[in-house]
C-alpha positions in Angstrom: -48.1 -41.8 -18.2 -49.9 -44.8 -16.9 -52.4 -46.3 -19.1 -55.4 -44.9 -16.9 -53.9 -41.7 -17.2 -52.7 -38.9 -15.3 -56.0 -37.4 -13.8 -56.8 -41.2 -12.4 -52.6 -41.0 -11.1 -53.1 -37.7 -9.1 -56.3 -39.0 -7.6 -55.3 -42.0 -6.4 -52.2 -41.1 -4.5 -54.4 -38.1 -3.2 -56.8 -40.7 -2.1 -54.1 -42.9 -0.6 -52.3 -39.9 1.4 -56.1 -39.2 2.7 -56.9 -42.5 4.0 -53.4 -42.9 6.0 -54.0 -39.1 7.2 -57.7 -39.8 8.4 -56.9 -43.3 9.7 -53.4 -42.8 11.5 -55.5 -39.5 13.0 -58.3 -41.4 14.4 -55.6 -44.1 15.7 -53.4 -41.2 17.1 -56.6 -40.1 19.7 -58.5 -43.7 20.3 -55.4 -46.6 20.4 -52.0 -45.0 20.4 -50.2 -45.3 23.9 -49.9 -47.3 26.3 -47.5 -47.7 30.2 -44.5 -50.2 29.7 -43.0 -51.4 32.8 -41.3 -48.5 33.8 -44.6 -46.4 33.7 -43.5 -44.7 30.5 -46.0 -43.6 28.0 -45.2 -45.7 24.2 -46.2 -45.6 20.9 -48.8 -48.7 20.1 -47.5 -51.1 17.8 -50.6 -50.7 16.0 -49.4 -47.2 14.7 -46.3 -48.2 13.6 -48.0 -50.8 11.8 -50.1 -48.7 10.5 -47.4 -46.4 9.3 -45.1 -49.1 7.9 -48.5 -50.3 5.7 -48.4 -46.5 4.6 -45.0 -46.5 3.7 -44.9 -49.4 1.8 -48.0 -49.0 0.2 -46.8 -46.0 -1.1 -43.8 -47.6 -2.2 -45.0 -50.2 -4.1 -47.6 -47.8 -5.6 -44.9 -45.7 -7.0 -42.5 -48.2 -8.4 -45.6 -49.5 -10.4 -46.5 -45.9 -11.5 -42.4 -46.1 -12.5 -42.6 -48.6 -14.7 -46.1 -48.0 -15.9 -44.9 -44.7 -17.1 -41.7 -45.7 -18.7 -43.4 -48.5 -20.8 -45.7 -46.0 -22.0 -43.7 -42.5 -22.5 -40.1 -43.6 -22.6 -39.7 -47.4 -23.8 -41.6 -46.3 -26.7 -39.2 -43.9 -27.9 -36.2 -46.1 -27.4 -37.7 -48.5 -29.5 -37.9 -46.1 -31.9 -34.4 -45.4 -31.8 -33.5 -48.8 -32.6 -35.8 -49.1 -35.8 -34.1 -45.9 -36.7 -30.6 -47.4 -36.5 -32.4 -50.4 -38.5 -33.0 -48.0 -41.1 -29.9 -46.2 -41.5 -28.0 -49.7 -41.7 -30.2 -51.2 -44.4 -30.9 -50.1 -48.3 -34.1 -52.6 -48.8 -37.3 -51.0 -48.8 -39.4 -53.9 -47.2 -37.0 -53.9 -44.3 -36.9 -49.9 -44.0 -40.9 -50.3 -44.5 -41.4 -52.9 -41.5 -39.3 -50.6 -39.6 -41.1 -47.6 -40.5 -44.2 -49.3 -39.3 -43.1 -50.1 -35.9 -41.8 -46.4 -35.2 -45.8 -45.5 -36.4 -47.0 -47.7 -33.8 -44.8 -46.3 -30.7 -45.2 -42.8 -32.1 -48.6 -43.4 -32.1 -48.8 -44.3 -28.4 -46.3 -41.5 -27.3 -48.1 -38.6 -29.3 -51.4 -39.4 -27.1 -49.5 -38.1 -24.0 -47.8 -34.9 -25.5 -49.4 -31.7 -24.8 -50.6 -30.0 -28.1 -50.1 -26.5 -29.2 -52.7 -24.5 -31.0 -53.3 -21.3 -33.1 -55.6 -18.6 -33.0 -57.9 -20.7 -35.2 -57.7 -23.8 -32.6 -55.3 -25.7 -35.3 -53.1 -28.1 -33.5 -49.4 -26.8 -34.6 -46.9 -28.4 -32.8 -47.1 -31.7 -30.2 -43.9 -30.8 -28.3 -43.0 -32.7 -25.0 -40.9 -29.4 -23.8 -43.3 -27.5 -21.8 -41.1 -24.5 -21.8 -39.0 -23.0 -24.5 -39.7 -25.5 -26.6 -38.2 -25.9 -29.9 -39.0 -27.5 -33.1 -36.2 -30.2 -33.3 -38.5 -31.4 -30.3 -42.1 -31.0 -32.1 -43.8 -34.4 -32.6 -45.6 -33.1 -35.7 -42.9 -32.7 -37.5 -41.0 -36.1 -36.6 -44.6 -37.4 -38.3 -44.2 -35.4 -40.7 -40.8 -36.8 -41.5 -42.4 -40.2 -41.1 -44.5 -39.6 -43.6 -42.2 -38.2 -46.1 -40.4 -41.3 -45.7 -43.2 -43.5 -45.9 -43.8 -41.6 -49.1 -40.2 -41.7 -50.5 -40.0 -45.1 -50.1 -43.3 -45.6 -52.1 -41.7 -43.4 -55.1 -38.6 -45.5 -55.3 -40.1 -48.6 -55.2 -40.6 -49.5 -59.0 -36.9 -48.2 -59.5 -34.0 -50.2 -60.6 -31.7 -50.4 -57.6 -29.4 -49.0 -60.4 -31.2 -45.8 -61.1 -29.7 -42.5 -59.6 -33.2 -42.0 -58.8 -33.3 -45.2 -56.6 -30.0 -44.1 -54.7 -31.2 -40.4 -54.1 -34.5 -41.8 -52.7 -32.1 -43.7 -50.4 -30.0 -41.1 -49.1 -32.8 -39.0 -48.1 -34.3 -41.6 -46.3 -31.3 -42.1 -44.4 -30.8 -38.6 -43.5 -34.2 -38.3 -42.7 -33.4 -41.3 -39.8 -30.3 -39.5 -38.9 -32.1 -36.5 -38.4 -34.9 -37.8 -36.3 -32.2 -39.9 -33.8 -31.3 -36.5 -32.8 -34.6 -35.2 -32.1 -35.9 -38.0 -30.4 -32.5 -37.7 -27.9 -33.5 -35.0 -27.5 -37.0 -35.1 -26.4 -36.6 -38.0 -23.9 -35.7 -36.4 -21.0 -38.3 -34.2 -21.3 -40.6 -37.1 -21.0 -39.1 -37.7 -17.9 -39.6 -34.1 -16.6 -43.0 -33.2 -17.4 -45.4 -31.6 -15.5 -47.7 -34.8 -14.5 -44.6 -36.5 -13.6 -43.1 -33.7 -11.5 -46.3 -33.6 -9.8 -46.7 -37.4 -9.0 -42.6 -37.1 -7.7 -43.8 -34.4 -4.9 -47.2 -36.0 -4.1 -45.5 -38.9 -3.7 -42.1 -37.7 -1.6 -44.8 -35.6 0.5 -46.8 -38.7 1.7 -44.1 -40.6 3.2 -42.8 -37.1 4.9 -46.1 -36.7 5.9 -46.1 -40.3 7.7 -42.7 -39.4 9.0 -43.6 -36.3 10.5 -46.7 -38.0 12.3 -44.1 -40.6 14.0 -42.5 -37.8 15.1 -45.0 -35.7 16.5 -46.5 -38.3 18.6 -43.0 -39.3 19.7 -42.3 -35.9 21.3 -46.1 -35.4 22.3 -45.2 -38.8 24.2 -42.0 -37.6 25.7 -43.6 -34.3 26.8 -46.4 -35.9 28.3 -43.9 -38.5 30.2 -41.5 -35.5 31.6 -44.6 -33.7 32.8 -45.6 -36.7 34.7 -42.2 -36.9 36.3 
């Protein structure tokens, strides 16, 4: 999520639902109506102003959330991807180390969002962005894991003649090793997507512009009441 992170998310939109709610209130009983020419009760332009500030506000606020979120959870991942592909395609270790590094880095800024799994004895055991049913193709501790063992087959085949058997076994397990972890990172991404802070920013956010909606149209029919009464 965002880099202030999810607590700071949830408490700012509850703050920005509040102050709409306690302003468009205190505008709906001191400056909301007022007799057009045919002695009709309207709507004051200030409260649609005030809702259209809402409305957008919100908006705006969740289009940066968005992208906030994707650069931090998603885009990361995809990069990954593509040093992955880097690796499969090339059989020279300082290119397959460069790449290796970079996947570090973004694997490094994804695991600090992942929700960790402990044991009995409070030992962290699996890091898995599935918050239900997860399995272990979808475990971040073991993508490191496979990181590492990369990292530390590439470190055994480095004073090997590219003509050793030795050197070319090294290779192939690296490889693999990529292969494998393409599939698991598909398969975690949408799960990124879907997790529980997100799911809760979605319906926060969908409720506040309802919420402004269903104000409009409250006062419209309280208006519309109070002008066939009048009749």
């Amino acid at each position: 999520m965002p880099e202030f992170g999810t607590l700071a998310m949830v408490i700012l939109a509850v703050a920005i639902i509040g102050i709409i709610a306690v302003t468009a209130k205190s505008r709906l009983t001191s400056n909301n109506t007022h007799m057009n020419v045919s002695d009709k009760t309207t709507m004051s332009p200030n409260l649609y102003k005030l809702a259209m500030v809402g409305i957008l506000g919100i908006i705006v606020f969740g289009g940066y959330m968005a992208i906030s979120g994707y650069n931090t959870d998603i885009y990361p991942l995809d990069r990954i991807r593509g040093n992955l592909d880097g690796i499969v395609s090339s059989s020279d270790p300082d290119v397959i180390r460069n790449h290796l590094v970079s996947i570090q880095t973004d694997l490094n800024i994804v695991m600090k969002n992942i929700p960790e799994t402990t044991d009995a004895s409070g030992k962290v055991i699996a890091k898995n962005p599935v918050w239900i049913f997860g399995t272990e193709s979808t475990n971040f501790l073991r993508i490191q894991n496979d990181v590492d063992a990369m990292f530390a087959g590439l470190d055994e085949i480095a004073s090997v003649s590219k003509d050793n058997a030795a050197y070319h076994t090294g290779m192939i397990d690296v490889h693999q090793r990529a292969l494998s972890l393409q599939i698991s990172i598909m398969d975690a991404t949408p799960y990124m997507y879907v997790s529980p802070a997100n799911m809760m920013f979605s319906a926060i956010w969908i409720a506040a512009i309802i919420g402004i909606f269903a104000i409009l149209k409250r006062k419209k029919e309280q208006l519309k009441k109070e002008d066939e009464i009048g009749i």
